[in-house]
PDB file of N, CA, C and O in Angstrom:
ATOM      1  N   UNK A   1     101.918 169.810 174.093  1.00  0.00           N
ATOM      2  CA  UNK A   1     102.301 168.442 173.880  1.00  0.00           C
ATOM      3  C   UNK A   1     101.266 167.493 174.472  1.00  0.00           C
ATOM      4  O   UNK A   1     100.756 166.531 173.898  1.00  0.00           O
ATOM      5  N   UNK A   2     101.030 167.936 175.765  1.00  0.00           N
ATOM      6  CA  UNK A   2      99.731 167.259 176.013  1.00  0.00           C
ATOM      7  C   UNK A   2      98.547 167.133 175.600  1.00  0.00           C
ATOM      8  O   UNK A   2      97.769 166.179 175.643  1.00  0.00           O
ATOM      9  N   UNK A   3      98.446 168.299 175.139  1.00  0.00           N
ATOM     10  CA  UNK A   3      97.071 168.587 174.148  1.00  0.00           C
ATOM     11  C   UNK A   3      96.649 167.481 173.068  1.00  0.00           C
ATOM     12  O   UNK A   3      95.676 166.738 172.941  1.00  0.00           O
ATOM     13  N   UNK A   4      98.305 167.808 172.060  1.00  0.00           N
ATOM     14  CA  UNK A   4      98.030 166.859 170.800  1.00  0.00           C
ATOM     15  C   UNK A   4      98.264 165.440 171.311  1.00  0.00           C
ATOM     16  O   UNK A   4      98.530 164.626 170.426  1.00  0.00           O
ATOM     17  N   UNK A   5      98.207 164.877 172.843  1.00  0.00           N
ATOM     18  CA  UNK A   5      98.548 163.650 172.893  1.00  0.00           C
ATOM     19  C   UNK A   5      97.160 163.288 173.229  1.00  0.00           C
ATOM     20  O   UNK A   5      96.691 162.328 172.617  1.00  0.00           O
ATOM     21  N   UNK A   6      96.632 163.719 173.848  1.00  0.00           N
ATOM     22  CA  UNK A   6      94.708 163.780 174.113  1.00  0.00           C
ATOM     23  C   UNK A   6      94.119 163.985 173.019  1.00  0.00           C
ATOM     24  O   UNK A   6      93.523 162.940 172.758  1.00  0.00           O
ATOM     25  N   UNK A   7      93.879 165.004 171.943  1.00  0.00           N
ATOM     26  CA  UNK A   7      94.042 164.444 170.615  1.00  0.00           C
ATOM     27  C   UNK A   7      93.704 163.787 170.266  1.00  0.00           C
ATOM     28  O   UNK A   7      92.494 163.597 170.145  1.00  0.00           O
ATOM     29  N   UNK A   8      94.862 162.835 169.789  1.00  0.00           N
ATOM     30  CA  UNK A   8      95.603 161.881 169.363  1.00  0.00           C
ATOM     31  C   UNK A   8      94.624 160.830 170.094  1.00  0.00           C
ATOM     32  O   UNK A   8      93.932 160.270 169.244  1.00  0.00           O
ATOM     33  N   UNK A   9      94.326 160.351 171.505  1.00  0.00           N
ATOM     34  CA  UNK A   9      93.785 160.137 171.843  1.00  0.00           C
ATOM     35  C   UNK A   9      92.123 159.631 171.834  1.00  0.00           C
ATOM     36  O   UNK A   9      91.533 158.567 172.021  1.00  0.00           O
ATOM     37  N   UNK A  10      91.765 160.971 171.520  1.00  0.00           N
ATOM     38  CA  UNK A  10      90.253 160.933 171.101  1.00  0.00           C
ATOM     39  C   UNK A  10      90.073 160.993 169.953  1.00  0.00           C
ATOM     40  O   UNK A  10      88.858 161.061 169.764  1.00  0.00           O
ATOM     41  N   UNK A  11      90.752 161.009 168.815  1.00  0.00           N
ATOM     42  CA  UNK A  11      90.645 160.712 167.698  1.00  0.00           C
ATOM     43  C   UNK A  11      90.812 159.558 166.859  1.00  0.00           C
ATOM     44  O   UNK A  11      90.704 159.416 165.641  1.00  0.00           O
ATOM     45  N   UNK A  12      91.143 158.645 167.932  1.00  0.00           N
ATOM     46  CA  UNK A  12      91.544 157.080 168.002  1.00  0.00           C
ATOM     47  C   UNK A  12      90.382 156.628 168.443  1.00  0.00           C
ATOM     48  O   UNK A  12      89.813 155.730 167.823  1.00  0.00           O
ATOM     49  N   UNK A  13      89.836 157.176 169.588  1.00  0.00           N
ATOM     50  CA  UNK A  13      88.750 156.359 170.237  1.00  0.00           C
ATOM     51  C   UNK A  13      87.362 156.485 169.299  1.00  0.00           C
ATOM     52  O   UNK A  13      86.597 155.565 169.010  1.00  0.00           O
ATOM     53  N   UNK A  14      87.246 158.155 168.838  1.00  0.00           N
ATOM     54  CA  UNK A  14      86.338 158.041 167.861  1.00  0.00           C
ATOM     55  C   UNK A  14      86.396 157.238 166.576  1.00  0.00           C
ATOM     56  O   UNK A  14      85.466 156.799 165.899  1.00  0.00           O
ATOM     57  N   UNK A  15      87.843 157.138 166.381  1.00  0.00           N
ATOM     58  CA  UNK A  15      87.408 156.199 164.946  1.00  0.00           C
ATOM     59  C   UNK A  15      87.339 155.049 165.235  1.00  0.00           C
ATOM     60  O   UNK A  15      86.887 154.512 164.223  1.00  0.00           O
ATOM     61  N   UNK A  16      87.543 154.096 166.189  1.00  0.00           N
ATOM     62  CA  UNK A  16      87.547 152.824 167.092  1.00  0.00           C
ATOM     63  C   UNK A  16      85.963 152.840 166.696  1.00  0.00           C
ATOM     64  O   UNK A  16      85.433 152.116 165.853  1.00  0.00           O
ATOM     65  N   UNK A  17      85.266 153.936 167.583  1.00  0.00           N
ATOM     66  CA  UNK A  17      83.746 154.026 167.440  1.00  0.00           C
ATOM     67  C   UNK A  17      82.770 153.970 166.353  1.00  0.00           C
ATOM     68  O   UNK A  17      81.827 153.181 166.416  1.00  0.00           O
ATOM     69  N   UNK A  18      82.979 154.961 165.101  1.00  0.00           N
ATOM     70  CA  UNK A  18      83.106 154.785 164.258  1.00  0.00           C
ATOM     71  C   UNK A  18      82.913 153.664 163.047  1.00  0.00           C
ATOM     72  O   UNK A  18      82.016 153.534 162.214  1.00  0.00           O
ATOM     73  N   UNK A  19      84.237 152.843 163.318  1.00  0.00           N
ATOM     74  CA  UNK A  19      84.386 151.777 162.553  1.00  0.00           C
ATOM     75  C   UNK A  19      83.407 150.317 163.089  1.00  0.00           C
ATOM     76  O   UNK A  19      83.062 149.452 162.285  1.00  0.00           O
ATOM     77  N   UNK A  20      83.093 150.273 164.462  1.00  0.00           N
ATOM     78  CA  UNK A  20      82.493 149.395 164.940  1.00  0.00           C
ATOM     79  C   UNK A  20      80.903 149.649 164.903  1.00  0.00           C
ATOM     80  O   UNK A  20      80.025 148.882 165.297  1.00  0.00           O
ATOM     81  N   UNK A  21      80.749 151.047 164.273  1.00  0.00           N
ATOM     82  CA  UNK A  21      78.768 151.020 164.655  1.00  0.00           C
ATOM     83  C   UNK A  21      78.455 150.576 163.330  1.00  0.00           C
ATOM     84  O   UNK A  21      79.272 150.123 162.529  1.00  0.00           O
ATOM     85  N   UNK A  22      77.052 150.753 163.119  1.00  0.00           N
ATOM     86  CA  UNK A  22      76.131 150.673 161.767  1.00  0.00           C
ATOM     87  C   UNK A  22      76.438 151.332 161.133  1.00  0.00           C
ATOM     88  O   UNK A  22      76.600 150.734 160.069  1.00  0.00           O
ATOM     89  N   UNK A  23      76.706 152.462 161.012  1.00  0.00           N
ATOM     90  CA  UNK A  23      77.238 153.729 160.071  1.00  0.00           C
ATOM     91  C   UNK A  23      78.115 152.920 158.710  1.00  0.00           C
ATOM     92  O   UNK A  23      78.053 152.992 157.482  1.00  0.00           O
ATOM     93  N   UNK A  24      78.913 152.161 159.681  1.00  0.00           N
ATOM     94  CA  UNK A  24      80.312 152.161 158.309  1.00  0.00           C
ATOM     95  C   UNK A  24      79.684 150.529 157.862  1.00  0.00           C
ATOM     96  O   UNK A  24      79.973 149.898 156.845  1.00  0.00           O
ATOM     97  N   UNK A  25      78.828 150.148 158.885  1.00  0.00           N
ATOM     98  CA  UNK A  25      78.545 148.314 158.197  1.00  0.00           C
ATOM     99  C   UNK A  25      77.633 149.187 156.681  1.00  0.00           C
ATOM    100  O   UNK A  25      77.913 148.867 155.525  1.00  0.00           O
ATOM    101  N   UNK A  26      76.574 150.268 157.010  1.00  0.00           N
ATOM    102  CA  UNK A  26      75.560 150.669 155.696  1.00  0.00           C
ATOM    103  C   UNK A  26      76.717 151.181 154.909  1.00  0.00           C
ATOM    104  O   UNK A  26      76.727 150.542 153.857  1.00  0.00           O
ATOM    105  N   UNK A  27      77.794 152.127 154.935  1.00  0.00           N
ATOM    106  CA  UNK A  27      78.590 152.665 154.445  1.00  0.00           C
ATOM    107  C   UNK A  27      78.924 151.425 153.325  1.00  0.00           C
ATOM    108  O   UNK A  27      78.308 151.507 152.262  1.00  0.00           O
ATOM    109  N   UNK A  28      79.871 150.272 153.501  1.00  0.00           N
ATOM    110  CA  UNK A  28      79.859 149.107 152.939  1.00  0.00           C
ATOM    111  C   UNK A  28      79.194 148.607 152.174  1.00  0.00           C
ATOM    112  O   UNK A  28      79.568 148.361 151.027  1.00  0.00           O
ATOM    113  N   UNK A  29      77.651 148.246 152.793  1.00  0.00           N
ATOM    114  CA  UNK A  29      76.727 147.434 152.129  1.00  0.00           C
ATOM    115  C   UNK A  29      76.401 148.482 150.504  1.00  0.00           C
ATOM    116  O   UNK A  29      76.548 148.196 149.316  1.00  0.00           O
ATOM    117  N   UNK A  30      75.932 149.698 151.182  1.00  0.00           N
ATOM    118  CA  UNK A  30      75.463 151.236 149.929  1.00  0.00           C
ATOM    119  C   UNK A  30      76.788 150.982 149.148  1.00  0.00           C
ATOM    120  O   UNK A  30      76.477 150.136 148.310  1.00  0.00           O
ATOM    121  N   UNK A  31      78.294 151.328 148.974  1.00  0.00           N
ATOM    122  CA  UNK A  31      79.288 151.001 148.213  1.00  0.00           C
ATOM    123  C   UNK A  31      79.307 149.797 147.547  1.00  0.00           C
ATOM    124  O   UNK A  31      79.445 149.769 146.324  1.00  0.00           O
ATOM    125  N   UNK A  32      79.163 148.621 148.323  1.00  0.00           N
ATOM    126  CA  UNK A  32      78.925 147.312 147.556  1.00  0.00           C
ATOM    127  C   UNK A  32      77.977 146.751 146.848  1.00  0.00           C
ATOM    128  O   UNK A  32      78.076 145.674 146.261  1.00  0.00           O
ATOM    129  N   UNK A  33      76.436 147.911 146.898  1.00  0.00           N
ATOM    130  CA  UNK A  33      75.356 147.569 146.161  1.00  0.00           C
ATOM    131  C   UNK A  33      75.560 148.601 144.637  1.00  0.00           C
ATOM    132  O   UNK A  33      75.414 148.277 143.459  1.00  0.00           O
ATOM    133  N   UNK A  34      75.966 149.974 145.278  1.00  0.00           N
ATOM    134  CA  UNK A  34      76.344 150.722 144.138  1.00  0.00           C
ATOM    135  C   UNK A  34      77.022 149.808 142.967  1.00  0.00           C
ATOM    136  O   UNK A  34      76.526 149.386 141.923  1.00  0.00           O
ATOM    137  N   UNK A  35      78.403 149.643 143.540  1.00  0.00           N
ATOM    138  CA  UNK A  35      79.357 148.686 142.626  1.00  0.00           C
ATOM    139  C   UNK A  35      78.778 147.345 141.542  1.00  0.00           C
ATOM    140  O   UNK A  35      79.097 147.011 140.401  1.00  0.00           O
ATOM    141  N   UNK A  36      77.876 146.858 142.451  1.00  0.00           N
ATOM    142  CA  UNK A  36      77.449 145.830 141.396  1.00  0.00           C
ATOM    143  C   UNK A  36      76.452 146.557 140.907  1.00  0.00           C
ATOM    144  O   UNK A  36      76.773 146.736 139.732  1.00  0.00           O
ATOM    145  N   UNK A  37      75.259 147.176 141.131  1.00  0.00           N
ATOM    146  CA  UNK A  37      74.502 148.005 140.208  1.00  0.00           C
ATOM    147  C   UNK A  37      74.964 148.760 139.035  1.00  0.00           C
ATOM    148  O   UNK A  37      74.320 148.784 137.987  1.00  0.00           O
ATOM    149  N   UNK A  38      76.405 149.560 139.257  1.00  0.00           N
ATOM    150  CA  UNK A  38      77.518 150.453 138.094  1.00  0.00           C
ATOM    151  C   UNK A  38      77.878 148.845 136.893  1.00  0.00           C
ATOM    152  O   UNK A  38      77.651 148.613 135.706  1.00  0.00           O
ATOM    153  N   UNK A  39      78.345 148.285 137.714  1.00  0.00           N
ATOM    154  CA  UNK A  39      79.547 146.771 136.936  1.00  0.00           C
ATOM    155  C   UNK A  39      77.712 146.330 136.454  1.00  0.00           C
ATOM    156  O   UNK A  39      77.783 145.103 136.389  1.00  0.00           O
ATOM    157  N   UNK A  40      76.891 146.542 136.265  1.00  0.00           N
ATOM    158  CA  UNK A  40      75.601 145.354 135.356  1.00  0.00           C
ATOM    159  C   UNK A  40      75.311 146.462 134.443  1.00  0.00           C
ATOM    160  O   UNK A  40      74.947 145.999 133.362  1.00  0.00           O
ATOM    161  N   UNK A  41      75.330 148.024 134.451  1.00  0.00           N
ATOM    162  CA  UNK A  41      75.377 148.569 133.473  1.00  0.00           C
ATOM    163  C   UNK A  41      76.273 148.686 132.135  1.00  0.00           C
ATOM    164  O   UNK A  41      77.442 148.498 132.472  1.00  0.00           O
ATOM    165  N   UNK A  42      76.175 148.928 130.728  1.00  0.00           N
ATOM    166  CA  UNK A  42      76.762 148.625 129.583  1.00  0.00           C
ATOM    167  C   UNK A  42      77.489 150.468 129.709  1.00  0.00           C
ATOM    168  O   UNK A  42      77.109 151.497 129.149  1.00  0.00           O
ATOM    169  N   UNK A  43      78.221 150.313 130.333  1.00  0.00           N
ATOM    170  CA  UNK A  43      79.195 152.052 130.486  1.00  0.00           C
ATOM    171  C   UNK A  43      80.545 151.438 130.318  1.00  0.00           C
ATOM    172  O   UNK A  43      81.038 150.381 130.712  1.00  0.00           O
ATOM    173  N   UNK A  44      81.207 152.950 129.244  1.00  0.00           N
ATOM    174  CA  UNK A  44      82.420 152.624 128.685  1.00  0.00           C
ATOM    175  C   UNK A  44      83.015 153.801 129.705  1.00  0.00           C
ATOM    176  O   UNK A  44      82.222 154.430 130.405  1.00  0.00           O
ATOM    177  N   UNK A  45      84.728 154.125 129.771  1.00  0.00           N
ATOM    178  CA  UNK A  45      85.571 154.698 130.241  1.00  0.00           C
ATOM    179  C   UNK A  45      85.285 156.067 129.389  1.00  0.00           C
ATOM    180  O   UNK A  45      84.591 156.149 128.376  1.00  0.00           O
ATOM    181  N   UNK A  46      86.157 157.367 130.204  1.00  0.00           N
ATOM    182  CA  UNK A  46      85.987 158.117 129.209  1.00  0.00           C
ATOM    183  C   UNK A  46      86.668 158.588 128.216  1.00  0.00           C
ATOM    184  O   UNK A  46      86.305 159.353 127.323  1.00  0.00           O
ATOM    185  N   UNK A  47      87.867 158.005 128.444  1.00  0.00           N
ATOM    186  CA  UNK A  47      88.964 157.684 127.704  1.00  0.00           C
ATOM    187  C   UNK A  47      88.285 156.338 126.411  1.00  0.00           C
ATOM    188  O   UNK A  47      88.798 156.486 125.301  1.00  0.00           O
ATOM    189  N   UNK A  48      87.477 155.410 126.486  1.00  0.00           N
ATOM    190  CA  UNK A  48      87.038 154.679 124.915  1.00  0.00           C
ATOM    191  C   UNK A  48      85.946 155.868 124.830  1.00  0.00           C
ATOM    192  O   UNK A  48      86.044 156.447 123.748  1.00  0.00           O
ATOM    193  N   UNK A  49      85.289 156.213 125.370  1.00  0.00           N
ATOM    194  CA  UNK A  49      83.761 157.208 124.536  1.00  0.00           C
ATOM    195  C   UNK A  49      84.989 158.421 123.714  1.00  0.00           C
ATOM    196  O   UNK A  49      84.791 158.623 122.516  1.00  0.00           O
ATOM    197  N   UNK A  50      86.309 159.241 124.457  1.00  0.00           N
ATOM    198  CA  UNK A  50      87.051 159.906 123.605  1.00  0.00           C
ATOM    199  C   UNK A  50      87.444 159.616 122.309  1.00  0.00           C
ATOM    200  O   UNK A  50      87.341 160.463 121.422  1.00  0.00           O
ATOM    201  N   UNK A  51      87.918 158.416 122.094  1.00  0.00           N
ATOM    202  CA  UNK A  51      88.801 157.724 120.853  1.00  0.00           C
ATOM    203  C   UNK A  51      87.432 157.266 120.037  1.00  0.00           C
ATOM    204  O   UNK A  51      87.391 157.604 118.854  1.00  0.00           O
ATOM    205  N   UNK A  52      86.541 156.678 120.461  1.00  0.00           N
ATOM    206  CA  UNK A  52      85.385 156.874 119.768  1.00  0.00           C
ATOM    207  C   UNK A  52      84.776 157.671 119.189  1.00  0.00           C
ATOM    208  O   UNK A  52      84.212 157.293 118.162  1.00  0.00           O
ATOM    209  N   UNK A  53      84.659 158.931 119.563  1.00  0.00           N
ATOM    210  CA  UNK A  53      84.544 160.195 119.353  1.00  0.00           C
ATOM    211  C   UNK A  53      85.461 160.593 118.496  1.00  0.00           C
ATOM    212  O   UNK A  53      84.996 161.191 117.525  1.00  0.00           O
ATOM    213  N   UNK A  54      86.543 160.474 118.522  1.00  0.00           N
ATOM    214  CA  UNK A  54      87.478 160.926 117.335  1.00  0.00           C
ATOM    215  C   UNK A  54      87.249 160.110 116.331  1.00  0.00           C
ATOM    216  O   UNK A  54      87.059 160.770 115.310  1.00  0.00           O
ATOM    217  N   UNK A  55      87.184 159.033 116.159  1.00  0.00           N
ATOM    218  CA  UNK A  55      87.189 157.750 115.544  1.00  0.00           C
ATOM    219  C   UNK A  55      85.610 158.494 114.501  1.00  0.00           C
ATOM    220  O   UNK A  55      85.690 158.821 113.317  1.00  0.00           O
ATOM    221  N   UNK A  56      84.889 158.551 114.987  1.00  0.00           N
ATOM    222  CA  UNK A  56      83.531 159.046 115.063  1.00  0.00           C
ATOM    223  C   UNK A  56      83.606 160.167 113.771  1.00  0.00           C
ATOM    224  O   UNK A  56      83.226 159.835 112.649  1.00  0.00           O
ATOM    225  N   UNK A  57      84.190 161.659 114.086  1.00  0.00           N
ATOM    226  CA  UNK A  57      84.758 162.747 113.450  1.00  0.00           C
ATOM    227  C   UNK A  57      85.467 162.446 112.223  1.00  0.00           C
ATOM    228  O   UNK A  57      85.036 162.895 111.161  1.00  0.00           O
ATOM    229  N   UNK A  58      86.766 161.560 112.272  1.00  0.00           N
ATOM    230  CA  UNK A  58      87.560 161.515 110.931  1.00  0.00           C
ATOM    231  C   UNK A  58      86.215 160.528 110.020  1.00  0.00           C
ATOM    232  O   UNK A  58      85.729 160.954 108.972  1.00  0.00           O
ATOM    233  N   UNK A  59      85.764 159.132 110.691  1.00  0.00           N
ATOM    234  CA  UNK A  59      84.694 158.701 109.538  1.00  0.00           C
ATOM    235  C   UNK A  59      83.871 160.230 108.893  1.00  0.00           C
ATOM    236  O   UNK A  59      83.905 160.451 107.682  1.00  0.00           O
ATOM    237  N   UNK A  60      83.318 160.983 109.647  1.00  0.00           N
ATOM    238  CA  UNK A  60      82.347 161.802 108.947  1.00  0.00           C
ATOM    239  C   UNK A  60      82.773 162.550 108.030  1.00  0.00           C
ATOM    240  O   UNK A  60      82.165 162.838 106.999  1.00  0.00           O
ATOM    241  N   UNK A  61      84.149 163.011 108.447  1.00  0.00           N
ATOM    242  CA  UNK A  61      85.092 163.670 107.304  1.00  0.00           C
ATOM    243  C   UNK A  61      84.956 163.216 106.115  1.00  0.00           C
ATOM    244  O   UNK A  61      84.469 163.746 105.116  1.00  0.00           O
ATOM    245  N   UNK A  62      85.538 161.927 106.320  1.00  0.00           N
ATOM    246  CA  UNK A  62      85.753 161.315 105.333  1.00  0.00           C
ATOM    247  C   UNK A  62      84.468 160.745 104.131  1.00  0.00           C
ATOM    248  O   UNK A  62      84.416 160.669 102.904  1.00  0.00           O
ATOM    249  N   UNK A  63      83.541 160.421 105.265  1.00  0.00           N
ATOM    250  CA  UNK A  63      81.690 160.264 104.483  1.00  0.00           C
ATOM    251  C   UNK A  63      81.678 161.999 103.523  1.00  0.00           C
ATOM    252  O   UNK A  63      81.347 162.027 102.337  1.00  0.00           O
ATOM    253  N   UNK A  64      81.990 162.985 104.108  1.00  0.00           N
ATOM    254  CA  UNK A  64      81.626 164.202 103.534  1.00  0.00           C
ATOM    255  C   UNK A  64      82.737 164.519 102.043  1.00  0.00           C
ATOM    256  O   UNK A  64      82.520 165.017 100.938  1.00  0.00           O
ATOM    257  N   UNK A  65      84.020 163.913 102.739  1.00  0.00           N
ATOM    258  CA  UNK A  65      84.792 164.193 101.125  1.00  0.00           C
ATOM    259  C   UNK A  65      84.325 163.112 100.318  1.00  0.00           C
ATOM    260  O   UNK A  65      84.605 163.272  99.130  1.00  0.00           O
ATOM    261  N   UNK A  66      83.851 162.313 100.518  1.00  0.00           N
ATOM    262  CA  UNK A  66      83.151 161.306  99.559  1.00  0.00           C
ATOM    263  C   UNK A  66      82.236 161.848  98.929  1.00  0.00           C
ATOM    264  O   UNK A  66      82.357 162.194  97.754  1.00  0.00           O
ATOM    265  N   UNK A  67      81.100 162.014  99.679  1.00  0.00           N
ATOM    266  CA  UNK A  67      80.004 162.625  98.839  1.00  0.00           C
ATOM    267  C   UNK A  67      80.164 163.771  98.025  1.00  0.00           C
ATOM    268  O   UNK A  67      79.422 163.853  97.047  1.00  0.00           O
ATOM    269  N   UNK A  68      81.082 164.777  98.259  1.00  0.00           N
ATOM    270  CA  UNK A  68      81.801 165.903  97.743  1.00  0.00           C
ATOM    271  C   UNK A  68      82.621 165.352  95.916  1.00  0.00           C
ATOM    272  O   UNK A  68      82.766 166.102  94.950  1.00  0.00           O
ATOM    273  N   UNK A  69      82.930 164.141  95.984  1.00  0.00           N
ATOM    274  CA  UNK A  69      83.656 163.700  94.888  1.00  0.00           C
ATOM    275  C   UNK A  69      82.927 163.009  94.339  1.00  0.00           C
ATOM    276  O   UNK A  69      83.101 162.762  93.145  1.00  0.00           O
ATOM    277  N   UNK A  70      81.905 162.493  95.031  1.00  0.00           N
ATOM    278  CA  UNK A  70      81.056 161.669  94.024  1.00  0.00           C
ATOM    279  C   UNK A  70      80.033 163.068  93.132  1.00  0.00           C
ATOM    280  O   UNK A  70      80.100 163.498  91.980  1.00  0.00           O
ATOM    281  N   UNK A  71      79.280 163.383  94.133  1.00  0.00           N
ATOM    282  CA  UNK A  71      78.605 165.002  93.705  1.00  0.00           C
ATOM    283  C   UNK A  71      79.630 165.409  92.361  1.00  0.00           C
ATOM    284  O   UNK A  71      79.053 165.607  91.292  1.00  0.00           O
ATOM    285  N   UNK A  72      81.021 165.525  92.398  1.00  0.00           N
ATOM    286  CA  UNK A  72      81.955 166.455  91.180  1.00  0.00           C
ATOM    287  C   UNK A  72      81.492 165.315  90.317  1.00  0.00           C
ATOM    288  O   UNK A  72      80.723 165.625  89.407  1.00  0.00           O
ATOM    289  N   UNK A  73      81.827 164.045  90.442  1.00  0.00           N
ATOM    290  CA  UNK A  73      82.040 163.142  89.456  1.00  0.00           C
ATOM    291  C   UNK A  73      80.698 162.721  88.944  1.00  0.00           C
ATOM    292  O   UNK A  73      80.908 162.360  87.786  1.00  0.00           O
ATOM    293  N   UNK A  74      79.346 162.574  89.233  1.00  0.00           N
ATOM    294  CA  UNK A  74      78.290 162.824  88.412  1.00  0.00           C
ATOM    295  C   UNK A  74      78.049 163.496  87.938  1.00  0.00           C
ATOM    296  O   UNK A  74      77.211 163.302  87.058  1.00  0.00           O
ATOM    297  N   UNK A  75      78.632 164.913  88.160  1.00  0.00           N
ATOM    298  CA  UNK A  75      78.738 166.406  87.325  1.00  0.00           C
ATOM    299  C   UNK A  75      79.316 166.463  86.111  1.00  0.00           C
ATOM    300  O   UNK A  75      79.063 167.289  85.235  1.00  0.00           O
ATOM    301  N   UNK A  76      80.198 165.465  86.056  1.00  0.00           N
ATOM    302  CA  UNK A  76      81.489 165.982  84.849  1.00  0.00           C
ATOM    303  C   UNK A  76      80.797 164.877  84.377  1.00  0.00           C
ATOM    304  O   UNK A  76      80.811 165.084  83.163  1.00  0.00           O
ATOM    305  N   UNK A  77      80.093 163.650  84.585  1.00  0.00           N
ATOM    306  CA  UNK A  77      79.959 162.841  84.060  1.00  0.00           C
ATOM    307  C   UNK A  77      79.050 163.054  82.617  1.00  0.00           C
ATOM    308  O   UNK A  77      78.133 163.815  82.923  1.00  0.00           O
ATOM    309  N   UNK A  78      78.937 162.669  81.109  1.00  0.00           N
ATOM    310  CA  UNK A  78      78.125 163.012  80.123  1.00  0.00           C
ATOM    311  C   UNK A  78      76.670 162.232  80.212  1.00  0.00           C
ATOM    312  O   UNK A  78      76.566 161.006  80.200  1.00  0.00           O
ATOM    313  N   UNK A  79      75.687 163.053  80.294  1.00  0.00           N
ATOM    314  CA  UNK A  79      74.167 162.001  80.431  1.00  0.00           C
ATOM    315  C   UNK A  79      74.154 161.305  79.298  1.00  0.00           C
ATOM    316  O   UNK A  79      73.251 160.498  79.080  1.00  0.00           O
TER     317      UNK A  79
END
């Protein structure tokens, strides 16, 4: 009981320490430069690049049964 109360203890004082040095001010600044560097790039979720992607697939389908019916229908067509 004493143990985990010393602990408890120094695991307070270290993060006291911790939170007050340079470490966590660069920690901050590196996260907050990342963030606006990510937010000025043109990046979608990956959830819109998915539906895009599907979106993407049925058009081509659909480009391919086209050309497939046009191909029959100049065939049957009389020169």
């Amino acid at each position: 009981m004493l143990a985990n109360k010393l602990l408890d203890e120094i695991n307070a004082k270290v993060s006291e320490v911790i939170a007050a040095s340079p470490a966590k001010d660069i920690e901050k600044n590196l996260k907050a430069t990342l963030t606006g560097l990510l937010g000025k790039l043109d990046l979608v979720t990956r959830e819109e690049f998915d539906v895009q992607a599907q979106v993407l697939a049925r058009t081509r389908e659909k480009l391919t049964a086209l050309e497939e019916r046009l191909a029959k229908l100049e065939q049957d067509r009389p020169a």
